[in-house]
Each structure stands twice: as structure tokens, then as C-alpha cells.
C-alpha positions as a printed Julia matrix, in Angstrom:
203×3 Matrix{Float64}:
 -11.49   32.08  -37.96
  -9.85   31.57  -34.75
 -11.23   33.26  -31.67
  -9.22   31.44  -29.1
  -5.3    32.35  -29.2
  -3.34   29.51  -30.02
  -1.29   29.44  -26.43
  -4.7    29.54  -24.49
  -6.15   26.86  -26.83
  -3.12   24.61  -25.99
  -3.58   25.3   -21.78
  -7.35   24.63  -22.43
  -6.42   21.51  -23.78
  -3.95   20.09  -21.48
  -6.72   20.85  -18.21
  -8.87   18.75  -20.38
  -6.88   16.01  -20.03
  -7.22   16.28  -16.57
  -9.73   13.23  -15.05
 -13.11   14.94  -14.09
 -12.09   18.77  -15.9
 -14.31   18.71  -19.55
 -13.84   21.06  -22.06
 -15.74   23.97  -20.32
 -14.23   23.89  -16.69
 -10.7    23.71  -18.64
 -12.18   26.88  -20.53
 -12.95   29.08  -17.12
  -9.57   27.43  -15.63
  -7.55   28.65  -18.63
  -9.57   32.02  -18.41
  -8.59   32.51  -14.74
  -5.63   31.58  -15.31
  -4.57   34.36  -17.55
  -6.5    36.81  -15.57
  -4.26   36.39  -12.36
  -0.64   38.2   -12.13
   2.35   36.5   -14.21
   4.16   35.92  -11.25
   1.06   33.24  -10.26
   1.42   31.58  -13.4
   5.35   31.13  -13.43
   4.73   29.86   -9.17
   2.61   27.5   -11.3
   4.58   26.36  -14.23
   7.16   25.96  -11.18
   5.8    23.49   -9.19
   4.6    21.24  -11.87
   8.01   20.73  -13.02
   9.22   20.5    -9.45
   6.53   17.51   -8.51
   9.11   15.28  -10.81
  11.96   16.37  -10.16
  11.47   16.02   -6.2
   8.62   13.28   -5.96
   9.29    9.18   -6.65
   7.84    6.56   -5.64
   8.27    5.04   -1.78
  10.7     2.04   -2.25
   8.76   -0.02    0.15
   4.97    1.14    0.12
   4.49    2.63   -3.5
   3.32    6.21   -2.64
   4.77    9.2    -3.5
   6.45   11.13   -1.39
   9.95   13.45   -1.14
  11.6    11.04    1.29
  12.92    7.32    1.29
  11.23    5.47    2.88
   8.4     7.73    2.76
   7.58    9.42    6.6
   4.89    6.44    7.31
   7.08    3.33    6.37
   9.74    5.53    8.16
   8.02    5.78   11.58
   8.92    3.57   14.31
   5.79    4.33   15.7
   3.76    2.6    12.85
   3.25   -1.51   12.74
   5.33   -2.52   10.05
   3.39   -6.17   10.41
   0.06   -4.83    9.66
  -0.17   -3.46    6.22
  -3.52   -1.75    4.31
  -3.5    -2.52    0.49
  -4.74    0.67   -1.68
  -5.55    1.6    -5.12
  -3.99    5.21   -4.93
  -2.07    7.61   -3.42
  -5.03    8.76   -2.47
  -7.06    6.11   -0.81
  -3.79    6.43    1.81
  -4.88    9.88    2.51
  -8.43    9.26    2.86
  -7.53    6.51    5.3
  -4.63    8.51    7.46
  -7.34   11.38    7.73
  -9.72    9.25    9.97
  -6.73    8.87   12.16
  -7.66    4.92   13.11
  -4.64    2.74   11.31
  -1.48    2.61   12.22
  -0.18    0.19   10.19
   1.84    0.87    6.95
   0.63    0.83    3.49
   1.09   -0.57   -0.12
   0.12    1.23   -3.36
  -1.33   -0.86   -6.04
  -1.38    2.5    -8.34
  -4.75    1.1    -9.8
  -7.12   -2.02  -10.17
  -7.64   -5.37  -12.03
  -9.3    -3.76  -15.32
  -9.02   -6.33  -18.62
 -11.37   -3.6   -20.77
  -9.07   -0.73  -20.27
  -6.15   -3.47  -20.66
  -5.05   -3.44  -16.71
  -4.18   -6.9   -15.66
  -2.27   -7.88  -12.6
   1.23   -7.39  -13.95
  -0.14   -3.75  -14.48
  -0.29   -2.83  -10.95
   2.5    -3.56   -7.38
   0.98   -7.09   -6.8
   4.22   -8.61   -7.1
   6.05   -6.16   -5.04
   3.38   -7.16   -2.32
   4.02  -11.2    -2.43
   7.88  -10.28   -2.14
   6.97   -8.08    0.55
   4.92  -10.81    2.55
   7.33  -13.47    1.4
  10.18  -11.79    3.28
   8.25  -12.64    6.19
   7.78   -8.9     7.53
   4.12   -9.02    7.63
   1.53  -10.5     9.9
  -1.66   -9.39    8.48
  -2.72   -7.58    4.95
  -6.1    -5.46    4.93
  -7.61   -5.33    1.67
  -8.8    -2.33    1.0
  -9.5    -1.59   -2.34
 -13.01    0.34   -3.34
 -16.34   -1.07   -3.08
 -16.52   -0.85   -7.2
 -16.72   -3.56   -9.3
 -12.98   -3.39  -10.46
 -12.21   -2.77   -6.58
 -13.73   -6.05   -5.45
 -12.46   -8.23   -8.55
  -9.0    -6.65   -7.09
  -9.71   -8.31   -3.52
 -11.11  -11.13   -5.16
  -7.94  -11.64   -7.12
  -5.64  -10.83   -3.87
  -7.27  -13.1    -1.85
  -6.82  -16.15   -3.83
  -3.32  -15.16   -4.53
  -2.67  -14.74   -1.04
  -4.48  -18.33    0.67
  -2.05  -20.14    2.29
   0.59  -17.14    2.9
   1.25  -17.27    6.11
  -0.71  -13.83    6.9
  -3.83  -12.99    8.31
  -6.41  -11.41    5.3
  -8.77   -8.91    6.42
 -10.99   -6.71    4.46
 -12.61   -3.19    5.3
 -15.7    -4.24    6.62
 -19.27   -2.21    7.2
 -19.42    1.02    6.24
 -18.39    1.36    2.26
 -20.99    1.19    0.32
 -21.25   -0.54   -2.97
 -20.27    1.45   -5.79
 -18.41    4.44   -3.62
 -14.78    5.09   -4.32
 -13.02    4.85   -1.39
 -11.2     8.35   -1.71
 -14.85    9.79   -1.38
 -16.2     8.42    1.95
 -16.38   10.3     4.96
 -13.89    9.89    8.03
 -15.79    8.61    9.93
 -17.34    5.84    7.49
 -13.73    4.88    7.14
 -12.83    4.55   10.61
 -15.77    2.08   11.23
 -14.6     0.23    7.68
 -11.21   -0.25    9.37
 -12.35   -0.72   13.09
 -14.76   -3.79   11.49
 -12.69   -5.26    9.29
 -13.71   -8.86    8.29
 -11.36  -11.5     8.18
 -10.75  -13.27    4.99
  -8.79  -16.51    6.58
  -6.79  -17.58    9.49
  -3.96  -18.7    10.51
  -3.75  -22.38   11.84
């Protein structure tokens, strides 16, 4: 016999898709979701379908935003030389939060994972040697996450990137091993990015 009704079976089971929400937080989300007025659910249903219709992808950094460029890579007063390389979407916001950078940014939209069948070809590392070949960009901090697929990404973009003519620089003190960069404090970040290390130089 079913208990659950089918429609709140099928919510419970697309918030358990959701990275980090198991089957009993999707259960009380479901719940609370029901509980609450109608109106809150359509607002809901709403802006889901909305995020697609109105967000893409920045055509120069790889974030996503409602605007292209996005508003960073559209400010004149951010360094268009200096750019950060990122995982995600929302390593950027961590980062803009400590209020320190003020370069511009590019979105890998993951790491360098051959288990889980993520290679480079999987992620913008292309986009960012076209990017530096066009001769736009005087220095690239690497700033993936301290993890072990973080650092083979560095690893990876480092040797790729000896002998472009660009300055490599890595977040620096501050990050510890294992931490995801999204969940370190402000001001651990600011003293990553105030101390970055420099992985060559230019002759």
C-alpha cells in the first residue's frame, strides 16, 4: 500500500537529486512545501522555469548571469589582464565576497576527474588558452580547491600554460588541504589571494 501520494512522492524525489539533500531532508522539504499557501508554490514552480529562460552562460568568463558580458567582465573598473581561474559559479562568489580581487574571472564549471569520466575537454580549458592566446591577459591565478581533483586541475593548468606569455600565480596560505573553496571564510580568502604564490615568470 501506498502511504505517500504519488505527486508528493515525485517532488520528494526530484529534491533528492539535489547534491547534499538525502531522502529524508527531501521528505521534510516536500512536507513544507505542501504545507505553505499555493500561491508560494506556483512563485516557486515560477522561478525555476525562469532561471533558464533568463540565465546563460557569460560569453567571456563562463558564469551565469542575466547580462552579456556578465556585470564583472562588463566593468571598466575591473583588470581585464588579471584573471582568477574557478571551478564554479560559486567559488566566484566566495571570492567577490572578501572584496580583495579585482580582476575578472573564468569558469571551469568543474575539475580534472578521470573516475567520474571528467577529463580536460570536459571543462572551459580551451576557452581559457584562446582567451590568453588573444593576448588580453597578463597574469592567470589558479584558484581551484585545495582537494585532490582541485590541485590535479592546477597541476594540469600549469603545465599547459609554461611558456604562455603570462604570469601563473596560485592562491597561496590560507586554504587548507581538503577544504572546498566555496566553504572558507572571507577572510581566509582574502589572505589566499593577497599571498598568492607565483608559479613562473616572465623573462
Amino acid at each position: 500500500m501506498q502511504v505517500i501520494p504519488p505527486a508528493l512522492e515525485r517532488l520528494i524525489s526530484d529534491l533528492n537529486k539535489l547534491p547534499g539533500i538525502g531522502r529524508k531532508t527531501a521528505t521534510r522539504l516536500a512536507l513544507y512545501i505542501l504545507r505553505r499557501p499555493a500561491a508560494e508554490a506556483r512563485n516557486l514552480a515560477n522561478d525555476l522555469l525562469v532561471l533558464h529562460e533568463t540565465i546563460h552562460l557569460c560569453h567571456q568568463c563562463f558564469t551565469f548571469s542575466e547580462t552579456n558580458p556578465c556585470v564583472i567582465c562588463g566593468n571598466p573598473n575591473r583588470d581585464p589582464r588579471l584573471v582568477c581561474v574557478v571551478e564554479e559559479p560559486g567559488d566566484q562568489i566566495a571570492i567577490e565576497k572578501t572584496g580583495v580581487f579585482r580582476g575578472v574571472y573564468h569558469i571551469l564549471h568543474g575539475v580534472i576527474a578521470p573516475m567520474d569520466g571528467i577529463g580536460p575537454d570536459e571543462l572551459k580549458i580551451q576557452e581559457l588558452r584562446q582567451r590568453i592566446a588573444s593576448g588580453s591577459v597578463d597574469e592567470v591565478l589558479i584558484a581551484t580547491s585545495s582537494t585532490v581533483p582541485g590541485e590535479a586541475t592546477a597541476c594540469y593548468l600549469a603545465d599547459i600554460l609554461q611558456g604562455a606569455p603570462v604570469r601563473l600565480s596560485r592562491l597561496a596560505c590560507g586554504i587548507p588541504m581538503g577544504m572546498d573553496i566555496k566553504y572558507a571564510d572571507e577572510h581566509t580568502l582574502a589572505r589566499a589571494i593577497e599571498s598568492r604564490q607565483s608559479l613562473n615568470e616572465l623573462p
